[in-house]
N, C-alpha and C positions, 0 to 999 in steps of 0.2 A: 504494500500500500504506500502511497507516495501523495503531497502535497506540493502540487503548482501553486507559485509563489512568484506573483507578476510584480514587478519592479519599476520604477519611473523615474528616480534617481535613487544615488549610490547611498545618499544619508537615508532614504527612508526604505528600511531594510526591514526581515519580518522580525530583528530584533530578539526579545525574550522568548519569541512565540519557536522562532528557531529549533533553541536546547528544551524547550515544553513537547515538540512534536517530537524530537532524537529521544528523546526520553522514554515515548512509549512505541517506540521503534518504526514510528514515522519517517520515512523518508520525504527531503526537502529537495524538489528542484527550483531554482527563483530560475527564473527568466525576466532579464533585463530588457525588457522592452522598449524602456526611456535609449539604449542602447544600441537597439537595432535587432535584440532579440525577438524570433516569430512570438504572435500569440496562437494558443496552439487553437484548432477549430471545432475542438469537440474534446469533453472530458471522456477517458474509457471507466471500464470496470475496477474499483480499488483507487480512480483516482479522486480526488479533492482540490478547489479549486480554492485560493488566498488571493488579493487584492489590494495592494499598496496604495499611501496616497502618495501625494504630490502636489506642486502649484499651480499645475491646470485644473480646467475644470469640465461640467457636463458643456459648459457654452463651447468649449472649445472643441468637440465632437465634428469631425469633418475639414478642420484643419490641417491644410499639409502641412506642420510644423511636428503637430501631433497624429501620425495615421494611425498608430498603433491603437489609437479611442474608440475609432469605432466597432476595431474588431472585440475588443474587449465589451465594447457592448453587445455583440452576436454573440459573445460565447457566454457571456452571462447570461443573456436572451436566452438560449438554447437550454443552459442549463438549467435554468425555472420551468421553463416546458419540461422536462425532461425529470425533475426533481432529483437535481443532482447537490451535492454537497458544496456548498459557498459560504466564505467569509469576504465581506466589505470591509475594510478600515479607511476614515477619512474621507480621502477622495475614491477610494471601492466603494465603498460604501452609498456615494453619492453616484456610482454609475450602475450599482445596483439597484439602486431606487427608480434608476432612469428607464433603465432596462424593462423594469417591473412596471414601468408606465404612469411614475410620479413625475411632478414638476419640479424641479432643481434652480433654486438662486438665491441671489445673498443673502448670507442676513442682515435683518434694520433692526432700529430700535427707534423711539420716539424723538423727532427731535427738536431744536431749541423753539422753532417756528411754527411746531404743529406736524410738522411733517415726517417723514422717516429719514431716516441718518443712517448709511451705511455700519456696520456691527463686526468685530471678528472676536472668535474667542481662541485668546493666545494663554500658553502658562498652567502652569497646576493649581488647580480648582475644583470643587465639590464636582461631583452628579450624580443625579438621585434616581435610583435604581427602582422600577414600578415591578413588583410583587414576588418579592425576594423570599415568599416563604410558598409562595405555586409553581415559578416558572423553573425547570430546571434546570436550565441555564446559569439562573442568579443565585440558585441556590451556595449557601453557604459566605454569601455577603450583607453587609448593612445595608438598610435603606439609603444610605450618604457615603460617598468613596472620594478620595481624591483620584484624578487620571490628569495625563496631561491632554489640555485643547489647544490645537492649532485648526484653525480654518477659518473660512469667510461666509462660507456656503452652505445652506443647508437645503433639505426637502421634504415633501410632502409626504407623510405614512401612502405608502403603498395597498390596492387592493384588497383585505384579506392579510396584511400585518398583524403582528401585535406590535406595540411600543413596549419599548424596552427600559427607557431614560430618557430624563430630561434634566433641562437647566433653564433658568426662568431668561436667560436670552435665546437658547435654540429649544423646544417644545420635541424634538424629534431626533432623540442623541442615538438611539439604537431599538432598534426591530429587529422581527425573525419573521420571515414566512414561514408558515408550517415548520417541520423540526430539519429541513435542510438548505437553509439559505439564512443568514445574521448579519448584520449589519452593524459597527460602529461607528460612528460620528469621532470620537475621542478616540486617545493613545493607549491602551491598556499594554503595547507590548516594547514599549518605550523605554530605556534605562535613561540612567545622569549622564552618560557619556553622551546618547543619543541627542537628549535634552543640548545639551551647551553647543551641541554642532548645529544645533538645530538654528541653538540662539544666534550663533556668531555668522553662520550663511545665508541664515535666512532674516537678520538684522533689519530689512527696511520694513517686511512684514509685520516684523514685531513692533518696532515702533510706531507705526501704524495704528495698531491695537494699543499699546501700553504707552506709548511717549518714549523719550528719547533716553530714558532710563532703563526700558524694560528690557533688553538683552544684556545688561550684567547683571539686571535684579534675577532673572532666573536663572544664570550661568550661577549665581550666589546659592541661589537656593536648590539648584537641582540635586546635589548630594542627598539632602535629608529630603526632601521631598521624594522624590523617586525610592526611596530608601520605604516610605509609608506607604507608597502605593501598590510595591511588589506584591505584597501578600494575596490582595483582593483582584490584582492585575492578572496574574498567575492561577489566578482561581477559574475567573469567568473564560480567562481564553483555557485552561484544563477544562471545563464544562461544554465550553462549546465545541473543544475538540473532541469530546466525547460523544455527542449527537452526528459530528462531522464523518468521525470515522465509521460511525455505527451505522449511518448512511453509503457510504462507501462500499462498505461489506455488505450490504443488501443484493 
């Protein structure tokens, strides 16, 4: 059994989720697609499909900058028809929603004029976990976790979802279609190394969100923060590898 593991850039890698899946004798292929690696066009039997983010997004779909998008949308496509084993993170996440036939765009919040204001949510921060004592995915975490968020974008629950989490600026952190397809919004497989590359390369992003302080305020913080998340971070992606695989072997 083996996990496809699509890639978009080198910093955002499947990270902890990695040594989670070696663990229970998962094999890991990443395909660097940001790289010029194929996306493959159909999962087989035993396989499981993982989904990176990145700085692009669903708008960017059909872009000769980015071609690799849309096939990543067919084979996500395919695999919902199909009820094959998927995970979304970030921007997976937002092209699984796509695929599934939500609408995908920024987020706003209220702003000074009455109007909406562009929104991102960068940094470790709460999110609240919706029914951590039914779904067995969430089982065995609080209703409140810190993960890390980066992103701008978000989108609309899907067909036939369930909601997973929220955060009082994005309403839509993670869903599951039936028990083989998951989606997260947030970082769950993120470490402090991960974190300060994140800050230092992706620096205009962050300021963006946080001000002109906010890539050493998290490079400062990323040790012990990442250090409190491991536990429940390690959890949910062990949970959902557990439905993933168990689909797989079907």
């Amino acid at each position: 059994m083996r996990a496809i593991v699509l890639t978009h850039l080198d910093r955002e890698s499947p990270g902890r989720l990695a040594a989670l899946a070696a663990r229970r004798g998962l094999a890991v292929d990443i395909r660097r697609v940001g790289e010029g690696d194929r996306v493959p066009t159909n999962l087989t039997s035993g396989e499981l499909l993982v989904v990176m983010g990145g700085p692009m997004g669903v708008a960017d779909v059909g872009n000769p900058r980015y071609p690799y998008l849309e096939h990543e949308v067919a084979l996500l496509g395919g695999a919902l028809a199909a009820r094959q084993p998927v995970l979304g993170i970030c921007l997976g996440a937002q092209l699984l929603a796509h695929a599934a036939g939500s609408r995908v765009y920024p987020v706003t919040r209220p702003g000074p004029a009455g109007g909406r204001t562009p929104a991102r949510e960068v940094g470790f921060a709460p999110v609240r976990y919706l029914g951590v004592d039914s779904e067995p995915v969430l089982l065995g975490l609080h209703q409140e976790e810190i993960v890390l968020h980066w992103h701008g974008d978000t989108f609309d629950l899907p067909a036939g979802a369930v909601r997973l989490a929220e955060t009082d600026v994005c309403p839509n952190q993670a869903f599951r279609i039936g028990d083989h397809a998951f989606a997260l919004q947030f970082h769950a497989e993120a470490d402090a190394a991960m974190a300060r590359r994140w800050a230092e390369e992706d620096a205009d992003f962050v300021v963006a969100a946080l001000g002109p302080g906010g890539p050493a305020r998290i490079i400062a913080e990323a040790e012990e923060a990442a250090s409190r998340m491991h536990a429940s971070g390690d959890r949910l992606l062990d949970n959902i590898l557990d439905r993933l695989m168990t689909r797989a072997a079907a």
